[in-house]
C-alpha positions as CSV (number, residue, x, y, z in Angstrom):
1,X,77.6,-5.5,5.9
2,X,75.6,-7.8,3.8
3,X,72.7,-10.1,5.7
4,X,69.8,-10.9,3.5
5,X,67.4,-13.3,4.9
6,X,65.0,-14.7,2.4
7,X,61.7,-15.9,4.2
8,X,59.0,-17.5,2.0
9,X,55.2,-17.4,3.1
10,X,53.4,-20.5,2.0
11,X,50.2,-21.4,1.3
12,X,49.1,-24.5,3.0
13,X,45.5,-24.2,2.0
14,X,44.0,-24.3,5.4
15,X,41.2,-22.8,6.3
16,X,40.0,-21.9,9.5
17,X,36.0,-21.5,9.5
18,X,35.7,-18.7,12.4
19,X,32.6,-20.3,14.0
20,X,30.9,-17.4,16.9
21,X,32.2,-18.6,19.9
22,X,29.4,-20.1,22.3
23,X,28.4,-17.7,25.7
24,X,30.5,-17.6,28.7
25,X,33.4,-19.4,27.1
26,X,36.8,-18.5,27.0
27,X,38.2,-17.5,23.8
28,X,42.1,-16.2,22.2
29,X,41.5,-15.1,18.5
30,X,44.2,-12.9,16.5
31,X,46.1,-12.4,13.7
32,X,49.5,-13.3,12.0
33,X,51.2,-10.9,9.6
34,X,54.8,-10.8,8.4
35,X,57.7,-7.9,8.3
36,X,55.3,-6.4,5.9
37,X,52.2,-6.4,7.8
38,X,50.8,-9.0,5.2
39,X,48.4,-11.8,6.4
40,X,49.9,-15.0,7.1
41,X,48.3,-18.4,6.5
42,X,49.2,-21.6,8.0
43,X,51.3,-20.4,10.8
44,X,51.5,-22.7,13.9
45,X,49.3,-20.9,16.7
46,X,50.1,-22.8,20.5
47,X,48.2,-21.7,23.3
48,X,49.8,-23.0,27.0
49,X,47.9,-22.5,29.9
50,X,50.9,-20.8,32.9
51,X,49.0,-22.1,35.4
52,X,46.1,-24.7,34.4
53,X,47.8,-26.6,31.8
54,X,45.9,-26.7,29.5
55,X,47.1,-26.8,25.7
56,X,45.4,-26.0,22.3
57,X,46.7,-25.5,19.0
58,X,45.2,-23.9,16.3
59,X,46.9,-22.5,12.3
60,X,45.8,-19.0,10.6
61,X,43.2,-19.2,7.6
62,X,44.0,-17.4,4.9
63,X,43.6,-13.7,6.4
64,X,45.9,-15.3,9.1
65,X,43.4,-15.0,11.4
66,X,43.1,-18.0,14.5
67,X,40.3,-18.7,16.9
68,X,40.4,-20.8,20.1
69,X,37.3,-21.2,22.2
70,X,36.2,-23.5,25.3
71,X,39.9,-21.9,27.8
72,X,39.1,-22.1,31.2
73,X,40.3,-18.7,33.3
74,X,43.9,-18.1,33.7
75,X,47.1,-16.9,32.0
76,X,48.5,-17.8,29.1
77,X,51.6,-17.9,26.6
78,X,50.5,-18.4,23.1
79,X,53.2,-18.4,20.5
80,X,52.5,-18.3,16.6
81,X,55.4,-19.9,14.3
82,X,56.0,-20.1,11.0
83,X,59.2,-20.8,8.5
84,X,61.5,-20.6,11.3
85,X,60.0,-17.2,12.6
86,X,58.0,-16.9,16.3
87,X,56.7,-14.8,18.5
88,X,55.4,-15.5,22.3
89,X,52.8,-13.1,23.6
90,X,51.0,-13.4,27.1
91,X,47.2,-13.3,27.5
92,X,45.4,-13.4,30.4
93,X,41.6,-15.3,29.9
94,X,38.1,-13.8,31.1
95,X,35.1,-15.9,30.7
96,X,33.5,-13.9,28.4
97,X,35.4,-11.4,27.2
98,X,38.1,-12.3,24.2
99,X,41.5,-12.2,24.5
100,X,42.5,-10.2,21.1
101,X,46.2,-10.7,20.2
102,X,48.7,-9.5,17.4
103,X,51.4,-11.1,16.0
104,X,54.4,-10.2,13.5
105,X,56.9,-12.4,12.7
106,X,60.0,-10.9,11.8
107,X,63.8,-11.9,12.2
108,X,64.1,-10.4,15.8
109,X,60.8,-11.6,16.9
110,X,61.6,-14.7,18.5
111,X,64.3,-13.5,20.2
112,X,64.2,-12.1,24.0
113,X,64.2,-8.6,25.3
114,X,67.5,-8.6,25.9
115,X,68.6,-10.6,22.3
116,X,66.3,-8.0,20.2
117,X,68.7,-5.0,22.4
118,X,71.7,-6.6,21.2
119,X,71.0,-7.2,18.1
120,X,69.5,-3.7,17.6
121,X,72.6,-2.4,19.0
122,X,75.1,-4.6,17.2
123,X,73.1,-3.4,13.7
124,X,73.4,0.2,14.6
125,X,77.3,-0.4,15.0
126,X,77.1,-1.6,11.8
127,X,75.6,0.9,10.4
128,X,78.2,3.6,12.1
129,X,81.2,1.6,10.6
130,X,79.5,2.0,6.8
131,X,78.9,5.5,7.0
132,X,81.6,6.4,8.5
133,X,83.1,4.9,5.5
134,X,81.4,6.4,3.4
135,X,82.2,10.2,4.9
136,X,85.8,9.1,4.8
137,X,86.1,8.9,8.7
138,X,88.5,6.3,8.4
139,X,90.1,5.8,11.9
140,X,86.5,5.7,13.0
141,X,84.8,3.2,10.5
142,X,87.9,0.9,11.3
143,X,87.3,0.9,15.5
144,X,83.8,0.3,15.0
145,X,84.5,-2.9,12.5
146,X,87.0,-3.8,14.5
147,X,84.6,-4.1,17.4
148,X,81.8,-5.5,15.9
149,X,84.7,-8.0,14.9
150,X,85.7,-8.7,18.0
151,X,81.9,-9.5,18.7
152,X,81.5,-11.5,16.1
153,X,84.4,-13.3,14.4
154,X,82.7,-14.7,12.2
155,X,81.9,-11.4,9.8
156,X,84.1,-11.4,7.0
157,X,82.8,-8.4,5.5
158,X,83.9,-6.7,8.9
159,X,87.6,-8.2,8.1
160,X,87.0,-7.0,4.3
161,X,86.0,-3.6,4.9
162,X,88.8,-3.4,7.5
163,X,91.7,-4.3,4.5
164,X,90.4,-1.3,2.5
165,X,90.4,0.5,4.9
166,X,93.8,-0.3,5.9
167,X,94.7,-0.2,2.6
168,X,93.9,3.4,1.7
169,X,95.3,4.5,4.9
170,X,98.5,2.6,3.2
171,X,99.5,0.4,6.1
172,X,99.7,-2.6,3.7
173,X,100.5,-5.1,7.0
174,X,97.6,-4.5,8.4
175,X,95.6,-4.6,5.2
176,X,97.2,-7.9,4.2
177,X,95.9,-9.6,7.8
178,X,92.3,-8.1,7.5
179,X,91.8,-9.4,3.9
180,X,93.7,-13.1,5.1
181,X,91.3,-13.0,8.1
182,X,88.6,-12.5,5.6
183,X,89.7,-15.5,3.5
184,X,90.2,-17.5,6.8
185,X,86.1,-16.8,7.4
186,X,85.1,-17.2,3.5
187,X,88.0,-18.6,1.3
188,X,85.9,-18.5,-1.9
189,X,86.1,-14.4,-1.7
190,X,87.2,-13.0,-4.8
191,X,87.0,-9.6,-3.1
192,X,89.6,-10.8,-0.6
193,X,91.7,-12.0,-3.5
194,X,91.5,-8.5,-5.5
195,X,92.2,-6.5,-2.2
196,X,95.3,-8.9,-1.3
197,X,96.6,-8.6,-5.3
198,X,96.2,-4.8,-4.7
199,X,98.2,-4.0,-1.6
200,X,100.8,-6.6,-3.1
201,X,100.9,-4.5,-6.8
202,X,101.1,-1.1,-4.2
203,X,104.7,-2.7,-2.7
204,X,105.8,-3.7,-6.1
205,X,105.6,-7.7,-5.0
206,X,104.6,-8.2,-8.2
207,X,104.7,-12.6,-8.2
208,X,102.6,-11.9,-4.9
209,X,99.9,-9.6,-6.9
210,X,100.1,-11.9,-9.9
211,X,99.1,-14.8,-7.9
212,X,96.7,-12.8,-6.0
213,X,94.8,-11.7,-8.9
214,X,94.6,-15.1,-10.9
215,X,92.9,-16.5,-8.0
216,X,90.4,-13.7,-8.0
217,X,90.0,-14.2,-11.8
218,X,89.1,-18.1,-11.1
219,X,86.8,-17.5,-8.1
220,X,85.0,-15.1,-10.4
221,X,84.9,-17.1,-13.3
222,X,84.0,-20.4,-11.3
223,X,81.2,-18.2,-9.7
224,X,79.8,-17.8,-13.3
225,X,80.9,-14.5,-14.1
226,X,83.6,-15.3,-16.4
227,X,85.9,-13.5,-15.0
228,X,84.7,-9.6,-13.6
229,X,86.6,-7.1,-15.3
230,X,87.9,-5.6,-12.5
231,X,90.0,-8.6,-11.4
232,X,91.2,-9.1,-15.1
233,X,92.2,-5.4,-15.2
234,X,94.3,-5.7,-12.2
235,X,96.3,-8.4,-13.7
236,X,97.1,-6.3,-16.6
237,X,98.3,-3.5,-14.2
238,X,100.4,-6.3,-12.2
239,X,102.2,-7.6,-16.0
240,X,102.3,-4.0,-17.0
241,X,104.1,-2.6,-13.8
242,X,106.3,-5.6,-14.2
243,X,106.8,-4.8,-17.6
244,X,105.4,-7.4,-19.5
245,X,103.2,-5.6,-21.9
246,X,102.2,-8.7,-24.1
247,X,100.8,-10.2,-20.9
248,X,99.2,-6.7,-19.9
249,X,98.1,-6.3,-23.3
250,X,95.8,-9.7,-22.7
251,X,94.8,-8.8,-19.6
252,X,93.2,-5.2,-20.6
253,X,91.5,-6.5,-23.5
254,X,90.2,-9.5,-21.4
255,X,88.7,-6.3,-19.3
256,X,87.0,-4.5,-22.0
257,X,85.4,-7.2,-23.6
258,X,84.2,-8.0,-19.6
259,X,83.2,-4.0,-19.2
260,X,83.0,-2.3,-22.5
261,X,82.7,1.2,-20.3
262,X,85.7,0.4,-17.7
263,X,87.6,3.9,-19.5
264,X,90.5,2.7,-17.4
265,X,91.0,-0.6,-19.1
266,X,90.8,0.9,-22.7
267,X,93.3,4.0,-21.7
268,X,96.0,0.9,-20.5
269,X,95.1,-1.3,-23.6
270,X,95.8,2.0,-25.8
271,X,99.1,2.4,-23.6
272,X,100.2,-1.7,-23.8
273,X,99.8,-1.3,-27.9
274,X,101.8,1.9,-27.7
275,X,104.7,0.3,-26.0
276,X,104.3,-2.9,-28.6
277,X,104.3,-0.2,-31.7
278,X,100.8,-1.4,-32.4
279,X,99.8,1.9,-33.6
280,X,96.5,1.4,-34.7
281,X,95.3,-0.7,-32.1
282,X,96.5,2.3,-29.5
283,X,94.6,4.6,-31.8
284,X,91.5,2.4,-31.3
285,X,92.1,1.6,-27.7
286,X,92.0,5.4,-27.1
287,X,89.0,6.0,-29.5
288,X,87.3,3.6,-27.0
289,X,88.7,5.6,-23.9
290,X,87.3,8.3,-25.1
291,X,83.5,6.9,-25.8
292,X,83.5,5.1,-22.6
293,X,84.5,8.6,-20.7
294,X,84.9,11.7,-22.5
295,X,85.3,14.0,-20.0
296,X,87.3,11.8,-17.6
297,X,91.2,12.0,-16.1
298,X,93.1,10.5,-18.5
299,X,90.8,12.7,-21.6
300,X,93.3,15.4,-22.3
301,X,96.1,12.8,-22.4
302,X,94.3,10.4,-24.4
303,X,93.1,14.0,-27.0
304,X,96.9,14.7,-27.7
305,X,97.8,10.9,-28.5
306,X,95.3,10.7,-31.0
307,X,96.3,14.2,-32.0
308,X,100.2,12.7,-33.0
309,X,99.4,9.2,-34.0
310,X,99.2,7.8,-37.4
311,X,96.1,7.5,-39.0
């Protein structure tokens, strides 16, 4: 699953001079850090009296420290905010004797009790599906992103992870809705595309792939990659399966120069100029398989070529 939340910490210059507060008053003073357990400066500090009323608001100095004196007795909720991040915290006021509070701000701090449990738990989830991916456990990684879909239709990773998942297990229908689902939530998903091109090449609907895998190549390309070799590549297999070996032969060269070490693209570049009795260029293509991955599948195959081609 991919989140990312990007959360800047900015420097508003404000200072707060941390005066010693005056006998017998009533005083909150605490600090602001982030995720990290940095100091942060400028954050929003409220102070709401539960019972009395009475409000104050005070921002962190540079240490993202705060200080409020002069509270009358009583409970309080003071919140600290910053960039879209809060947390509340309750404080109960002594003449006298400080009230010392600690805040972080983090992603889940602003939520309740009961929103931090379910997003803890709904991350957890998350993190079962993945590794049970990873091990191979397919039939379980696919019930847990299927329920985590179910809780939140909006996660197209979810509905990604379930096509290849799908795929591999080779129930193509299945596949096919998870990755349309998945274009449904993000349409620009070049993923999506590759995974829909292929399940089509796998059931030889060959137009199906070919269109499948152009639109990956443009979502790529428009994305400012220039097309990714891997989307390229599978267009050369789709031409190549249909026969069309000029067409493949464009394709697999379109993927080396994208990924000068994708063995696989070289190995069907050397096996297009074969079938066009462009000898040298096979001889080269292989040369290539070869540097990009001695010692992989196709090396003993690609050995013996060389071994009866032409210099």
């Amino acid at each position: 699953m991919r989140s990312y939340l990007i959360r800047g910490v900015l420097a508003l210059g404000v200072v707060l001079a941390m005066a010693a507060p005056a006998a017998a008053q009533g005083m909150i003073r605490g600090k602001v850090v982030d995720e990290a357990g940095k100091p942060v400066e400028g954050a929003t500090v409220d102070i709401v009296g539960t019972e009395n009323n009475r409000k104050a608001q005070v921002k962190t100095n540079r240490n993202g420290e705060f200080m409020q004196i002069g509270l009358p007795s009583g409970n309080y909720t003071v919140t600290a905010r910053k960039d879209k991040l809060a947390e509340a915290l309750k404080a109960s006021i002594t003449q006298g004797k400080p009230a010392e509070l600690s805040f972080k701000l983090t992603p889940t701090s602003a939520l309740s009790p009961e929103q931090a449990k379910a997003q803890e738990e709904m991350q957890a989830l998350a993190q079962g599906a993945i590794d049970a991916m990873r091990a191979g456990q397919d039939d379980e990684a696919i019930a847990k992103f299927n329920e985590i879909a179910v809780k939140v239709p909006t996660c197209g990773d979810c509905q990604y992870n379930l096509g290849v998942l799908y795929a591999k297990k080779q129930q193509y229908a299945e596949a096919e809705g998870a990755f349309q689902k998945a274009l449904q939530i993000n349409p620009n998903s070049g993923d999506a595309y590759t995974g829909l091109a292929n399940i089509y090449n796998a059931q030889k609907k060959f137009d199906l792939a070919q269109q499948a895998s152009a639109k990956a190549a443009e979502l790529t390309a428009s994305s400012g990659g220039g097309g990714s070799a891997e989307a390229v590549y599978n267009q050369g297999v789709i031409f190549w399966n249909a026969g069309k070996f000029a067409e493949a032969k464009e394709q697999f060269e379109a993927a080396v120069k994208a990924d000068p070490g994708m063995a696989m693209a070289h190995y069907q570049l050397g096996m297009a100029n074969l079938n066009l009795g462009q000898i040298p260029a096979a001889r080269q293509a292989f040369e290539g398989y070869l540097k990009a991955e001695p010692n992989g599948e196709k090396a003993a195959e690609v050995q013996a070529f060389l071994k009866q081609l032409p210099q």
